[in-house]
C-alpha positions as CSV (number, residue, x, y, z in Angstrom):
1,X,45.1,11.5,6.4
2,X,44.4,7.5,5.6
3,X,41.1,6.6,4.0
4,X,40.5,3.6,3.4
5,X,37.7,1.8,0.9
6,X,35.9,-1.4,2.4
7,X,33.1,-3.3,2.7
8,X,30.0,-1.3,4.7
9,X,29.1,-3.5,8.0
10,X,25.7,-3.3,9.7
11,X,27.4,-1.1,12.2
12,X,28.3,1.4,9.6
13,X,24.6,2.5,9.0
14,X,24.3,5.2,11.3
15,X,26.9,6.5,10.2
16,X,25.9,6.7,6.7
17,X,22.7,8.0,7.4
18,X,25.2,10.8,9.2
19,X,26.8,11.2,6.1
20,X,23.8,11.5,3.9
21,X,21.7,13.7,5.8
22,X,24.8,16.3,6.8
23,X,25.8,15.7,2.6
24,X,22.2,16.3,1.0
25,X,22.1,19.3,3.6
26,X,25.3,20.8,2.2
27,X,24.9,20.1,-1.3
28,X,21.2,21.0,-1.8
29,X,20.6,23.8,0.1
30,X,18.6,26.7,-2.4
31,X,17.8,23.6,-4.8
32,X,15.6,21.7,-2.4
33,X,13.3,23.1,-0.2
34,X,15.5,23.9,3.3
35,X,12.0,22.4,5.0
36,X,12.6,18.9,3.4
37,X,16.0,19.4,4.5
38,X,15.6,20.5,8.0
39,X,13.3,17.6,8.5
40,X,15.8,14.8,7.1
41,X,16.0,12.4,10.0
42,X,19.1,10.4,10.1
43,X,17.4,6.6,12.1
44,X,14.9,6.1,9.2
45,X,17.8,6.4,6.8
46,X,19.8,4.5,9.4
47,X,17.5,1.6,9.2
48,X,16.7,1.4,5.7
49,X,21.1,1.5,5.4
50,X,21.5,-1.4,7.4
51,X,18.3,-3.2,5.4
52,X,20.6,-2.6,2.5
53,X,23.8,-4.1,3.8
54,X,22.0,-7.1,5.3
55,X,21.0,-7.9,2.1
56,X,24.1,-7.8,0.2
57,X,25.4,-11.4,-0.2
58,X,27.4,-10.4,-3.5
59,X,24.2,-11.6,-5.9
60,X,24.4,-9.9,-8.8
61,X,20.6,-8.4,-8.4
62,X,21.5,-7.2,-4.5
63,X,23.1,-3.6,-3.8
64,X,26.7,-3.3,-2.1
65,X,27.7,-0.5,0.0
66,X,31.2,0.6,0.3
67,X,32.3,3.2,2.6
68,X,35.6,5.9,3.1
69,X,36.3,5.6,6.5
70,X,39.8,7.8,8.1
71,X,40.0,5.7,11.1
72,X,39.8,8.6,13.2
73,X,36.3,9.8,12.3
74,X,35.0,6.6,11.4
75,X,32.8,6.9,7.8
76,X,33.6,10.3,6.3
77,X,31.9,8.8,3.2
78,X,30.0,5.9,0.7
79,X,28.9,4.9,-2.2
80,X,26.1,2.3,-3.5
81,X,26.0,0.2,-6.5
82,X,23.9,-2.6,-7.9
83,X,21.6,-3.5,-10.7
84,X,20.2,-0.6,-12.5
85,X,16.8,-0.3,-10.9
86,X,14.6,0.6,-14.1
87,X,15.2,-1.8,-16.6
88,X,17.3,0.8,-18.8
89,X,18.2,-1.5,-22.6
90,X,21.7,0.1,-22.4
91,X,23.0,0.6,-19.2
92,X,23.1,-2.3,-17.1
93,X,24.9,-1.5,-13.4
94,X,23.8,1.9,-11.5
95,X,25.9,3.9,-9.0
96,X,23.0,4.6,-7.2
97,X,24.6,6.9,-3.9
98,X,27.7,8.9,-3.6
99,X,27.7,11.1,-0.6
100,X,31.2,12.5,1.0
101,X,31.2,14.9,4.0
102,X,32.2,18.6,2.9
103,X,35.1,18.8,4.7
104,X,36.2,15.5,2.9
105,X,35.6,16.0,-0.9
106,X,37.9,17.3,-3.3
107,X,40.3,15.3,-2.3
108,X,40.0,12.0,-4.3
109,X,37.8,10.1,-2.2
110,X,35.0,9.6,-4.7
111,X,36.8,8.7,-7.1
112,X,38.4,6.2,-5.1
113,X,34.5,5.3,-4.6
114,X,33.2,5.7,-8.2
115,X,36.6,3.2,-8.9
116,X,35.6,0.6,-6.4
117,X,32.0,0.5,-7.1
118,X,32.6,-0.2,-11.1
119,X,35.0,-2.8,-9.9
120,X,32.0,-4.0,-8.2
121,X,29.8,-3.8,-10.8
122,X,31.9,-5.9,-13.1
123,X,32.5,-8.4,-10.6
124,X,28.9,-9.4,-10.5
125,X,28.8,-9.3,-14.6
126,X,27.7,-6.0,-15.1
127,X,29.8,-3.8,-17.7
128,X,28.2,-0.5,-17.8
129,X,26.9,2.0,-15.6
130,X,24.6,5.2,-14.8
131,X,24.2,7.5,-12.2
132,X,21.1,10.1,-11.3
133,X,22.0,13.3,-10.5
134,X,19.9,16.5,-10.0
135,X,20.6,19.0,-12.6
136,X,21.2,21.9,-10.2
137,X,23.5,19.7,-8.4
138,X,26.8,21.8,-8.6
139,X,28.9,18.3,-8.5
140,X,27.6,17.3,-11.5
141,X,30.9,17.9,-13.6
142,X,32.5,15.3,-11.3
143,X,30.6,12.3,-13.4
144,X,31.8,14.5,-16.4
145,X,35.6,14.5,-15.4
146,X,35.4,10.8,-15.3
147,X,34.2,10.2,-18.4
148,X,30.2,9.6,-18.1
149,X,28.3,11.1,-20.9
150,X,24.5,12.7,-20.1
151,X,22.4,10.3,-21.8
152,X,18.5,11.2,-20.0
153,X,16.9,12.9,-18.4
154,X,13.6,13.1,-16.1
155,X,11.4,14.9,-13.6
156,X,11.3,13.7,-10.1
157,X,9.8,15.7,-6.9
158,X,11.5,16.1,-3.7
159,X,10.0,18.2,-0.4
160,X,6.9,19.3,-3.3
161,X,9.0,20.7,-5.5
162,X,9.8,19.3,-9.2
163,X,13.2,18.9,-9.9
164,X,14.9,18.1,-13.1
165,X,17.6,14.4,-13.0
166,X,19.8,14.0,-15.5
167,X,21.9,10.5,-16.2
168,X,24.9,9.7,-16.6
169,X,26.4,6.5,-18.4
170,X,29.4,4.8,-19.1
171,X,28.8,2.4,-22.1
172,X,31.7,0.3,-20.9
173,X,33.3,0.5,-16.8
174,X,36.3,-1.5,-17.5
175,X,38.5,2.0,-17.6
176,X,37.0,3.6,-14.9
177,X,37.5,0.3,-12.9
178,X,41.3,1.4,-13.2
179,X,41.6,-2.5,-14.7
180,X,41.2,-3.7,-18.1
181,X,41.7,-7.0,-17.1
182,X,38.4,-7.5,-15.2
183,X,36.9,-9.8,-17.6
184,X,33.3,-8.4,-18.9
């Protein structure tokens, strides 16, 4: 099996939304409630998707979408990056999506993704990162094994019930970029 990492098109949204829904679906089921779950449409997601990658015109302040797509079944995976959206004093860039079908993970497609999206990030000036990820999330490690540290932490609620997000950071992305010679 080929993957290969691009650039998200317009026409890519639906399939993202495919991927997100099926994904949060897989991943969150007996930490969010299955009614939120059950309910997660994928054409509002779908919309807001290709919103998102209509918008990216490689600003540094716009969001960039990158997908995994095997040829075959099209976008088996994606990742977002941009601007950290809170203001955080420290880290600067945000990996603010990661979402691989099941059938597709552990096999070195988001790290492929996590690679390409720092590359991104320093691209557009920005030299650290963070990532939100629900405690309970059982993929957590994964930000671990590539080096992020847990640096906060914060309450957030999802179908009524209040879930605990923890972030991780990476001070500096040049390593994780797989290319210390991206100028920061």
């Amino acid at each position: 099996m080929t993957v290969v990492i691009r650039n998200a098109r317009p026409g890519d949204a639906p399939a993202i939304a495919r991927v997100q829904v099926a994904t949060w679906r897989s991943t969150y089921r007996g930490i969010i409630p299955d009614e939120y779950l059950d309910t997660m449409e994928e054409e509002p997601r779908a919309a807001w998707w290709r919103d998102v990658i209509a918008r990216d015109s490689g600003a540094s302040d716009q969001a960039f979408i990158v997908v995994a797509d095997d040829g075959e079944r099209g976008v088996v995976g994606f990742a977002a990056g941009g601007p950290e959206r809170t203001g955080d004093p420290q880290f600067r860039g945000e990996l603010g999506a990661i979402y691989i079908l099941e059938a597709y993970q552990r096999r070195g497609i988001g790290r492929r993704l996590v690679r390409e999206v720092a590359r991104r990030l320093l691209e557009r000036g920005f030299d650290s990162m963070l990532v939100w990820v629900l405690a309970e999330n059982p993929f957590r490690a994964f930000y671990e094994a590539l080096g992020g540290h847990r640096v906060r932490s914060r309450s957030i609620e999802i179908g009524g019930k209040t879930l605990e997000e923890w972030a991780y950071g990476w001070d500096d992305i040049r390593s994780l970029a797989g290319d210390s010679n991206i100028p920061s």
